[in-house]
C-alpha positions in Angstrom: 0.0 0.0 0.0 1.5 3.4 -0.8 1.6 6.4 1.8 -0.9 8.0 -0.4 -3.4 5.3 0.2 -2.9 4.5 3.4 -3.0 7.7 4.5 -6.8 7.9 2.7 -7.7 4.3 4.9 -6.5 6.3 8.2 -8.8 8.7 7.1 -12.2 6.8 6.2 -11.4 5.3 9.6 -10.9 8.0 11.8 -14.2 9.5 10.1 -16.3 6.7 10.6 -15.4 6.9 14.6 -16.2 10.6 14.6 -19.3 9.8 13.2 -20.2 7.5 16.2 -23.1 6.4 14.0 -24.4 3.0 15.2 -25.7 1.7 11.6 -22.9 2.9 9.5 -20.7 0.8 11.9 -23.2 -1.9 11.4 -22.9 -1.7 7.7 -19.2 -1.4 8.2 -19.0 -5.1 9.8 -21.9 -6.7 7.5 -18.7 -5.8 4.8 -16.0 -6.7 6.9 -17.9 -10.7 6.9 -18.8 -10.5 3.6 -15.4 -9.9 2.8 -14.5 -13.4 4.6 -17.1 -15.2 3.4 -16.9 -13.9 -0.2 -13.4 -13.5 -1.0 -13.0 -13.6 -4.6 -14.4 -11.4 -7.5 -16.5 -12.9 -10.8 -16.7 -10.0 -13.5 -19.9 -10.5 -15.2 -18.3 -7.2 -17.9 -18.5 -3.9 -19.4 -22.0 -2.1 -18.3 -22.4 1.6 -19.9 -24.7 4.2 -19.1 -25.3 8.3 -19.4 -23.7 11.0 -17.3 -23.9 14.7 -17.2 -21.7 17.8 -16.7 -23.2 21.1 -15.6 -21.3 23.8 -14.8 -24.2 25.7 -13.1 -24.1 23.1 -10.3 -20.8 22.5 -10.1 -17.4 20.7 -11.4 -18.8 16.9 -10.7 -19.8 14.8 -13.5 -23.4 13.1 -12.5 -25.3 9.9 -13.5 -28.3 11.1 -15.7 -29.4 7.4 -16.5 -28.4 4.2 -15.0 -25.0 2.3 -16.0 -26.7 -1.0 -16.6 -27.1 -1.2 -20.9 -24.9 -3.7 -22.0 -23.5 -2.0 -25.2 -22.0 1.8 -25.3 -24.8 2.1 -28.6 -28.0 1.4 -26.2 -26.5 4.4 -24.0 -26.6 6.4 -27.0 -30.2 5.9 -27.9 -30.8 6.4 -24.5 -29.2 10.0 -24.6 -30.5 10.4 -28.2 -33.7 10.1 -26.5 -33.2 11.9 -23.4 -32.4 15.1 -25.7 -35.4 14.3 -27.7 -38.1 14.5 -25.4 -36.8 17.6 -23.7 -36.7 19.0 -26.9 -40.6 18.0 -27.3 -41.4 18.5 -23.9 -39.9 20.7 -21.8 -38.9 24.1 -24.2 -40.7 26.6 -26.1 -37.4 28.3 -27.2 -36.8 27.9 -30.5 -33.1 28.5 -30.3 -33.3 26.0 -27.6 -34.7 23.2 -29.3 -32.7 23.8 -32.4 -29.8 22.8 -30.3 -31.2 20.2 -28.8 -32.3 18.5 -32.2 -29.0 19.3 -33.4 -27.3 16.9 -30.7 -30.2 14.6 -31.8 -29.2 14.5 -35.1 -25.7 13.8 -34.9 -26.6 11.1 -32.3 -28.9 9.4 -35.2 -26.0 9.4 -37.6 -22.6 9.0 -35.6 -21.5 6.4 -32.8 -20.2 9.5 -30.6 -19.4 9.4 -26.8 -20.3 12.8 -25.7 -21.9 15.7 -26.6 -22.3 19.1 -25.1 -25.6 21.2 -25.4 -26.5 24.4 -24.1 -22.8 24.5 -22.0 -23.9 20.8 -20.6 -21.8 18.1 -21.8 -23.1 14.7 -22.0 -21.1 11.3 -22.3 -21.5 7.8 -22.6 -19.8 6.3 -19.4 -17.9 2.7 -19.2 -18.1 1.1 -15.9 -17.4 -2.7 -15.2 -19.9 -5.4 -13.1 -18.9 -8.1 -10.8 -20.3 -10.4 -8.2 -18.4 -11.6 -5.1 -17.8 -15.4 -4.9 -17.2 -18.0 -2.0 -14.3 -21.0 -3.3 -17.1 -23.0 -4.1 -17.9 -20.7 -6.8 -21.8 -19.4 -5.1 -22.4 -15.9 -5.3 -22.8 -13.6 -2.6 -26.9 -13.1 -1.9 -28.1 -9.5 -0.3 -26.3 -9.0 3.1 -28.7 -7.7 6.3 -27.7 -4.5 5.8 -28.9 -3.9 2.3 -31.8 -1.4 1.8 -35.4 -3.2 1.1 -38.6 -1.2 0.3 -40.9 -0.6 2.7 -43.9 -2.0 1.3 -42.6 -5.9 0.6 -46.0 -6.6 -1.5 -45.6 -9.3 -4.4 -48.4 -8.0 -6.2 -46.8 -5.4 -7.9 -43.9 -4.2 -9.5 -41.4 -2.7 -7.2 -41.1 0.9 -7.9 -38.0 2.2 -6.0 -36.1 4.3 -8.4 -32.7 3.6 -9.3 -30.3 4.9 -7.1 -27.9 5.8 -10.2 -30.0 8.9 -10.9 -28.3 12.1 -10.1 -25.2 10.1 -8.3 -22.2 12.0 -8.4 -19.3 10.4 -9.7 -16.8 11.6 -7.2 -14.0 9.7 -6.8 -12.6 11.5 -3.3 -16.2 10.4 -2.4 -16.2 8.6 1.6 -17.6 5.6 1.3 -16.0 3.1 4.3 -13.3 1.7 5.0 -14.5 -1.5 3.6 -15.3 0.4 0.6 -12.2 2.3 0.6 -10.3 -1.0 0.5 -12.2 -2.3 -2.9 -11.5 0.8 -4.2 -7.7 0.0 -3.6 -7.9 -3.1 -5.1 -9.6 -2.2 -8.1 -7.2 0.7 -9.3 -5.3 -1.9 -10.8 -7.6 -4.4 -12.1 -7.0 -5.5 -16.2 -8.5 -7.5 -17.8 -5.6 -10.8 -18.1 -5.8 -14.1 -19.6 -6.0 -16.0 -22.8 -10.1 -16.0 -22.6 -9.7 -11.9 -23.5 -8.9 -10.9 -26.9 -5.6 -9.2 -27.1 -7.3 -5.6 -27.8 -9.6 -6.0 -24.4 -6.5 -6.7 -22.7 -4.4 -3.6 -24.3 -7.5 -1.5 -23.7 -7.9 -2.4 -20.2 -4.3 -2.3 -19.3 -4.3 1.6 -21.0 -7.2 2.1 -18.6 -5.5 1.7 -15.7 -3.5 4.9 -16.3 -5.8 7.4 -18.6 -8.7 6.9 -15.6 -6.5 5.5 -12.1 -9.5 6.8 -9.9 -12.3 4.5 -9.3 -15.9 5.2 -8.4 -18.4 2.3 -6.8 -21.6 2.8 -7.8 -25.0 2.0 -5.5 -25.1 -1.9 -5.2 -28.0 -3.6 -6.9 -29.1 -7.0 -7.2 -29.6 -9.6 -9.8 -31.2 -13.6 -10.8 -28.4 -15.8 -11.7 -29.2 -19.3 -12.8 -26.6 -22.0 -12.6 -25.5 -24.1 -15.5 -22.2 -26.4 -15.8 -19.8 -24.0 -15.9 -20.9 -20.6 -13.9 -23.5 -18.5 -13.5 -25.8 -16.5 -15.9 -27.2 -13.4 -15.3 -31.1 -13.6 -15.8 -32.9 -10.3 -16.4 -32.2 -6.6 -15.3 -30.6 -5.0 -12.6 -32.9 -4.4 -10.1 -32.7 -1.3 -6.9 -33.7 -4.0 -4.1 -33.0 -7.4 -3.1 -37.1 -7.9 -3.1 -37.3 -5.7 -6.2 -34.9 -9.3 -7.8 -37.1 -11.7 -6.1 -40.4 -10.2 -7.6 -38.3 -10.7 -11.0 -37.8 -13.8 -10.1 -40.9 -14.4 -9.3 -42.5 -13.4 -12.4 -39.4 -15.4 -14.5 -40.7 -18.8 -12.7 -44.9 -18.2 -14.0 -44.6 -16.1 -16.9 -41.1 -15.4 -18.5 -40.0 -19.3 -18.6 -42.6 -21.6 -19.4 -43.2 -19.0 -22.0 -39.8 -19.0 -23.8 -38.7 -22.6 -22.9 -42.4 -23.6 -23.9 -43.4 -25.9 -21.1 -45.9 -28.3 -21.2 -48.6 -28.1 -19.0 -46.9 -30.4 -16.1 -43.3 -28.2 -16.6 -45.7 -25.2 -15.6 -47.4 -26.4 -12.7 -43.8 -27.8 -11.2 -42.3 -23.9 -11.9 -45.7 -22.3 -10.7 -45.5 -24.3 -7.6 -42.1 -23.4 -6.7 -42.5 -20.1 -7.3 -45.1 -20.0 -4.5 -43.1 -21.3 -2.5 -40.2 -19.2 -2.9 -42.8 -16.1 -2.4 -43.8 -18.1 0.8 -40.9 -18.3 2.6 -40.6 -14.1 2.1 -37.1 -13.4 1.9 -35.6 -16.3 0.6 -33.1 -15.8 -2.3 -32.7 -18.9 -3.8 -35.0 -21.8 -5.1 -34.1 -25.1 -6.7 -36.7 -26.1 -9.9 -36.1 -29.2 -12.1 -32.7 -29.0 -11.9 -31.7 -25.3 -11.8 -30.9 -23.1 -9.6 -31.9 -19.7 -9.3 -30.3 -17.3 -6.8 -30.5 -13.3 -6.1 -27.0 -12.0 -5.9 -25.7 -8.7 -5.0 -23.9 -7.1 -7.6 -21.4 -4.2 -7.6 -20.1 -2.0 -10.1 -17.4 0.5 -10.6 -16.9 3.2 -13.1 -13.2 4.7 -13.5 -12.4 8.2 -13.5 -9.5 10.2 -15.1 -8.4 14.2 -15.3 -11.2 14.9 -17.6 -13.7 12.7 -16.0 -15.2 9.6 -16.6 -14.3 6.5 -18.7 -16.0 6.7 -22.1 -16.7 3.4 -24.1 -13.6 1.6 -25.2 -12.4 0.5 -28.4 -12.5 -3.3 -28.0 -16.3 -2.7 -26.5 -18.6 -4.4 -29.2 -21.8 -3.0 -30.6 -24.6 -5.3 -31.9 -25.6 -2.2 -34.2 -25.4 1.2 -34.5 -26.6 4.2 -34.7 -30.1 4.9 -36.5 -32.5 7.4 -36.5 -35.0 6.5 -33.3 -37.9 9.6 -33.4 -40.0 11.6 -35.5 -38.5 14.7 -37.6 -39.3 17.6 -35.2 -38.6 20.8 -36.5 -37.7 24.1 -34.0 -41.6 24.8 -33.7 -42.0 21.3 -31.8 -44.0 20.1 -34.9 -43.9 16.6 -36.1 -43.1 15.4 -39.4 -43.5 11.5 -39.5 -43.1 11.2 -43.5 -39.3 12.1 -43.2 
């Protein structure tokens, strides 16, 4: 550990004793086991998403949509649309929405990272997702600790909003010791062995010193089902531990028998496990003719240079690209759908 870094542990710690704040110390230990229990990292890849400079409110780049698409193009459209419908819906200045639509139309013809508008600049931000591991290869589930919404109902979708939205990507940010420790660790994470191309590896590797800051985003929480060799992710991230198990949930009577095209029996074994996974209220695992399903915390970290975040990479892949996504609107907010 250098002087530099130690000297930013000594710090986390002496802050968290001023604090004297009985759940942050709490939160502090649930990390301290997990780290014991769950000692290894799997990366589960590249996740992009949409952040924001504004000078008006200050130097910090901010998340303006969550960094969970899994290709730097879906960010785009997402910003492509973000720009879109304020030009539609929240101006009546001409010159305004001219700019706006003039973002949009570069954005419908060109794979770019960033943009700037009216003095904000917009980019396209890289950030990596992994799940921590036990040496038997099982993921770690939510911890005690972890935030769950306060209505636990089943019988609808849970609404909690993402915790991504407006979350400053600070990297002198104070987030534990625990937390201060990762960060350690992850300055100097590549991507290494023969499974990586050689251009993922030289990208990665060229990483570590354009962006050497790192930047853990809120934690969120996934399905992963178990097959030979690992585990696959199953569906989006979601805000809450219970926000996964209602995706689960809905996966084991609507989303599988559907696209594996069960029979009538294969649907009444899945429906009756899925009761009684809802049954047992917080469980985060069930077992269903032969696979295993659990909800898994994951974490995510974007890295951060002199001029910000890390933008898409040049070994990320695209499964298309950019194409024209709205209506023509010209500067009066009109809407030309024959163009």
């Amino acid at each position: 550990m250098t002087d530099d870094w130690k000297r930013q542990m000594d710090r986390l710690h002496a802050a968290l004793v001023r604090r004297d704040d009985p759940a942050a110390w709490v939160t502090e230990a649930d990390a301290v086991d997990a780290s014991y229990r769950y000692p290894y990292v799997a990366l589960r890849g590249p996740v992009f998403g949409l952040a924001a400079q504004d000078p008006r409110t200050g130097s910090h780049w901010s998340l303006v949509r969550p960094v969970t698409n899994g290709t730097p193009q879906q960010a785009r459209d997402e910003l492509n649309s973000l720009l879109w419908f304020r030009a539609k819906d929240d101006t009546d200045d001409r010159a305004v929405r001219r700019a706006l639509l003039a973002a949009v139309d570069v954005l419908d013809r060109e794979p770019v990272n960033e943009v700037d508008v009216l003095g904000v600049r917009y980019r396209v931000v890289r950030g990596d997702e992994f799940a921590r591991s036990d040496k038997d290869g099982n993921l770690e589930p939510p911890r005690p600790t972890d935030v769950e919404p306060v209505d636990l109902t089943w019988d609808k979708d849970d609404k909690s909003p993402s915790p991504d939205i407006d979350f400053a990507l600070d990297a002198d940010r104070e987030d534990g010791v625990m937390a201060g420790a990762m960060k350690l660790g992850l300055r100097d994470f590549t991507y290494a062995g023969p499974r990586f191309p050689t251009d993922v590896r030289k990208d990665s590797e060229q990483a570590v010193t354009a962006c050497p800051d790192i930047v853990l985003l809120p934690v969120g929480f996934g399905v992963a089902e178990r097959n030979g060799k690992g585990w696959l992710p199953r569906g989006s991230l979601m805000s809450t531990p219970h926000g996964a198990r209602q995706l689960l949930y809905g996966q084991l009577t609507e989303t599988w028998p559907l696209v594996r095209d069960f029979d009538a029996d294969q649907k009444a074994v899945y429906a009756q496990a899925a009761e009684e996974f809802r049954a047992a209220g917080r469980a985060n695992e069930v077992r269903v003719s032969g696979s295993l399903f659990r909800i898994s915390r994951i974490e995510r970290f974007v890295r951060v240079g002199p001029d910000g975040p890390e933008q898409p990479r040049a070994s990320d892949q695209d499964g298309y690209g950019p194409m024209k996504i709205h209506p023509t609107m010209d500067e009066d907010g009109t809407l030309h759908y024959d163009d």
